[in-house]
N, C-alpha and C positions, 0 to 999 in steps of 0.2 A: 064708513069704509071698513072699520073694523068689526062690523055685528056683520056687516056682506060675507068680508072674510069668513067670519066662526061658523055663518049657515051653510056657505058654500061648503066649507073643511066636514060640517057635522053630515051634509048628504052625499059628500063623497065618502066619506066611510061608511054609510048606509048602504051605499050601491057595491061599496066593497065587502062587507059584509053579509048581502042577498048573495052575490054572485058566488063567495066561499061557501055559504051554506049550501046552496043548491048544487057548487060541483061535488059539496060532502055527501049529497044526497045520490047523487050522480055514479058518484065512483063505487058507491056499492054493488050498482048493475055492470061492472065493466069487469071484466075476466080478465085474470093474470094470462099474461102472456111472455115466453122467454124472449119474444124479436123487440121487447121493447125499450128497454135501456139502448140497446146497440143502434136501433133507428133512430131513436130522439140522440143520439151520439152524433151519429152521421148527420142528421139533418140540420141540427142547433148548437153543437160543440165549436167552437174558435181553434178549440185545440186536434179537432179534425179538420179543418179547414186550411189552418196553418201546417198541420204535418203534410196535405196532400200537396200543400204548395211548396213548401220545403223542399219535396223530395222532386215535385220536376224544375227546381232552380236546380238542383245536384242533378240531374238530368241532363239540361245545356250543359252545364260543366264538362259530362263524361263524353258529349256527344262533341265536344272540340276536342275532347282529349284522340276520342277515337278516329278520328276525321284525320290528325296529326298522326298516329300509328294506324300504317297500311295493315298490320299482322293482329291487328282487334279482332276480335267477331263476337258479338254474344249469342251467336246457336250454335247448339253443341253437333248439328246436325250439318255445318260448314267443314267443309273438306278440301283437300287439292289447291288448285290456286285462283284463287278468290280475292288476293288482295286490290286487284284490278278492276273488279269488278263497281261499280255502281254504286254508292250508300244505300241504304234504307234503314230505317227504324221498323219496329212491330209491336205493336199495343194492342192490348185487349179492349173491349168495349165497355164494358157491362161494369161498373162501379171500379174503374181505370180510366176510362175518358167521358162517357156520360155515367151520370149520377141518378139510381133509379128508386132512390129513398121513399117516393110517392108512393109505389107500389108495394113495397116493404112495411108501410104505414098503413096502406089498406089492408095488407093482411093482417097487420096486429089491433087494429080496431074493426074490422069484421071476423076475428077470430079465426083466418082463414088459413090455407097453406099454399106454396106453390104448385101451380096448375098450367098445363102451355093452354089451358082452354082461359084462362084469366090471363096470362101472360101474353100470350100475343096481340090480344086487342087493347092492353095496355102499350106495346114496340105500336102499336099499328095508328096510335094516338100520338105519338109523338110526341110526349110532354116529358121526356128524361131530360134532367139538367145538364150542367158544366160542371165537374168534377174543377175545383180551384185551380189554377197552374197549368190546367192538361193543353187549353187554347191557345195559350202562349207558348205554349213547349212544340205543338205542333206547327205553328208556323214559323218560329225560329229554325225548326229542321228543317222546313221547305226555302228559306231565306239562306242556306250554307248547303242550297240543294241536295237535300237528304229527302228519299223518300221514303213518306209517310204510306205504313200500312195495316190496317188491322185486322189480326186474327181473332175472330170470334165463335162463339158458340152459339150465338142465336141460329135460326133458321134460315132453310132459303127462299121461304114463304115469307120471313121479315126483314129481309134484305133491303126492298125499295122504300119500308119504312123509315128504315135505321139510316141508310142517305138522306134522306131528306131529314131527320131527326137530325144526324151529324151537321148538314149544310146548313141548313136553320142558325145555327151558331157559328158558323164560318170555318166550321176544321177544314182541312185540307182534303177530299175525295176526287181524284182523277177519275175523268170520261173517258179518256183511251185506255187507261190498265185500269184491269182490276187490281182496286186495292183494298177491298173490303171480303175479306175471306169469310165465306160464312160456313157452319155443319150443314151439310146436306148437297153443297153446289156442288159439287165432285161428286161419283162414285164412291171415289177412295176417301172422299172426306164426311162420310158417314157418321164415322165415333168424333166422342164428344173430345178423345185425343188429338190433338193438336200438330203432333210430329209432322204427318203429311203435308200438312198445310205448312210448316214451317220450313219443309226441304223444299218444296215449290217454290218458296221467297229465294231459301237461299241460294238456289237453280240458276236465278239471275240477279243475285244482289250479294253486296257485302252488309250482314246486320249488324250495326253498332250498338245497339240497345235491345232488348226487351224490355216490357215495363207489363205488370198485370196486378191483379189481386188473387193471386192462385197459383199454387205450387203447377197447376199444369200448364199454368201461361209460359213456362221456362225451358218444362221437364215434364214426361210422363213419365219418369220413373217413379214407381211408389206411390202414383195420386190415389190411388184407391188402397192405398194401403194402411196396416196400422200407425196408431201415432210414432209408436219406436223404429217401425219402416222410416217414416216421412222424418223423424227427427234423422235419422243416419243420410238420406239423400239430403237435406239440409248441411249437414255439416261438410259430405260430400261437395259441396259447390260453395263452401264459407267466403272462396275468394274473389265469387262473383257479383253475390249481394251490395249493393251498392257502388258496381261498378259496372259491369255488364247488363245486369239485371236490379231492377228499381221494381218493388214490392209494395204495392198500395195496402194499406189496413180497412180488410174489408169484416167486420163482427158479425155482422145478418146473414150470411150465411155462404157455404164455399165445401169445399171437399174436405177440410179441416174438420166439419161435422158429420160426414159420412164418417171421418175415422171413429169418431169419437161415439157411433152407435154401428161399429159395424158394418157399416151402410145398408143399414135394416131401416128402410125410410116408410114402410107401412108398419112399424109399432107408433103405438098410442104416447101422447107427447108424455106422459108419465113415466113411460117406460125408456124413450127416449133420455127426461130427465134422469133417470134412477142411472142409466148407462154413463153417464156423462159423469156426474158422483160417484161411480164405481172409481174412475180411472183418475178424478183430483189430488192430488200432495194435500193433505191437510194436514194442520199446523196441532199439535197435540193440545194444545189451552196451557191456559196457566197453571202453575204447580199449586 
């Protein structure tokens, strides 16, 4: 039993052994990439998983608070008298309720960048996951009849994709209203700003929540703006974060990096780089 033991133990570290050697051989051919710490975060971290759950348990929390105070609204685009009106929520899609890490990961092992000619047939595949928390959070707001709506950025060419991608996992998508706002299904909702589509909602609803990964899921003020813009609309609205408005931690990528190159998205990733280091607090070193 004990020689079984020591052979088995000496050809498992054999096989561990081949398999380090050849990924050391391996990773020589593989290109630094900036998307990659921040995807292997999102995809493998406990401590993303657990922040995204976190924040929509604090979610139910606000969505009874707001349910209990008729004079709540989280869009700043509600006016007049609305408190009679209707509940709903509004959520973003895209790394807010499904989780598109997959695709973020082929761009960093094919070296690639975002493309709507690669992007679409990725929504059109249907393989986005469950962002932690988000399925629970939306059917608890359909259970205290709050309705579920989300504002998106995708297309309107991806639209029947993204239903069936969302239903697949049971979220809540209504067949009589629309509740799946997509860029392009309006005239008016052309840009990738949000406002439009946000006064629509609030036309016939009271919003108790926002929820996104993106300063413009809230606010177009300042999305494209510099970082010391975006840091002043931030402090502008200090009182809503985590009350009105619930902020997913999205690293892979968002308008947070437009600021941060300008939103100069055809310079070369070096230069990209070098922008980004332009604008860092670094720490002087040791004396």
């Amino acid at each position: 039993m004990q020689r079984h033991f020591r052979n088995t133990a000496l050809a498992g570290a054999a096989a561990v052994f081949l398999t380090f050697g050849a990924a050391t051989a391996q990773a020589e051919d593989i290109p630094a990439n900036d998307g990659l710490n921040a995807t292997y975060w999102m995809q493998n971290a406990v401590e993303y998983k657990a922040n995204a759950y976190a924040l929509y348990q604090l979610a139910m929390v606000r969505l009874d608070q707001a349910l209990a105070d008729k004079s709540w609204t989280a869009a700043l685009e509600q006016t007049g008298d609305y408190q009679s009106k209707p509940p709903a929520v509004i959520l973003d899609i895209d790394e807010t309720v499904l989780d598109n890490s997959p695709y973020q990961a082929w761009i960093v092992e094919k070296d690639k960048y975002y493309s709507s000619k690669t992007w679409t047939p990725f929504v059109e595949s249907q393989t986005s996951r469950v962002i932690p928390g988000s399925l629970e959070f939306t059917k608890y707001a359909v259970s205290k009849g709050v309705k579920v709506i989300y504002v998106s950025n995708r297309k309107e060419h991806e639209e029947a994709a993204t239903r069936a991608n969302l239903k697949k996992f049971g979220y809540p998508v209504d067949e009589d209203t629309d509740v799946v706002l997509v860029r392009g299904e309006k005239e008016e909702w052309k840009s990738s700003n949000k406002t439009p589509r946000r006064e629509a909602v609030v036309a016939n609803y009271r919003v108790l929540l926002q929820l996104g990964d993106n300063l413009g899921d809230f606010t177009d003020e300042n999305v494209g703006g510099s970082p010391s813009e975006r840091l002043e609309t931030y402090k502008k609205y200090q009182a809503m974060w985590g009350k009105q408005w619930i902020m997913f931690a999205n690293p892979t990528y968002g308008s947070w990096e437009g600021a941060a190159i300008n939103n100069n998205w055809k310079a070369s990733s070096s230069e990209k780089r070098a922008m980004k280091h332009a604008i860092m607090d670094e720490w002087e070193g040791p004396k």
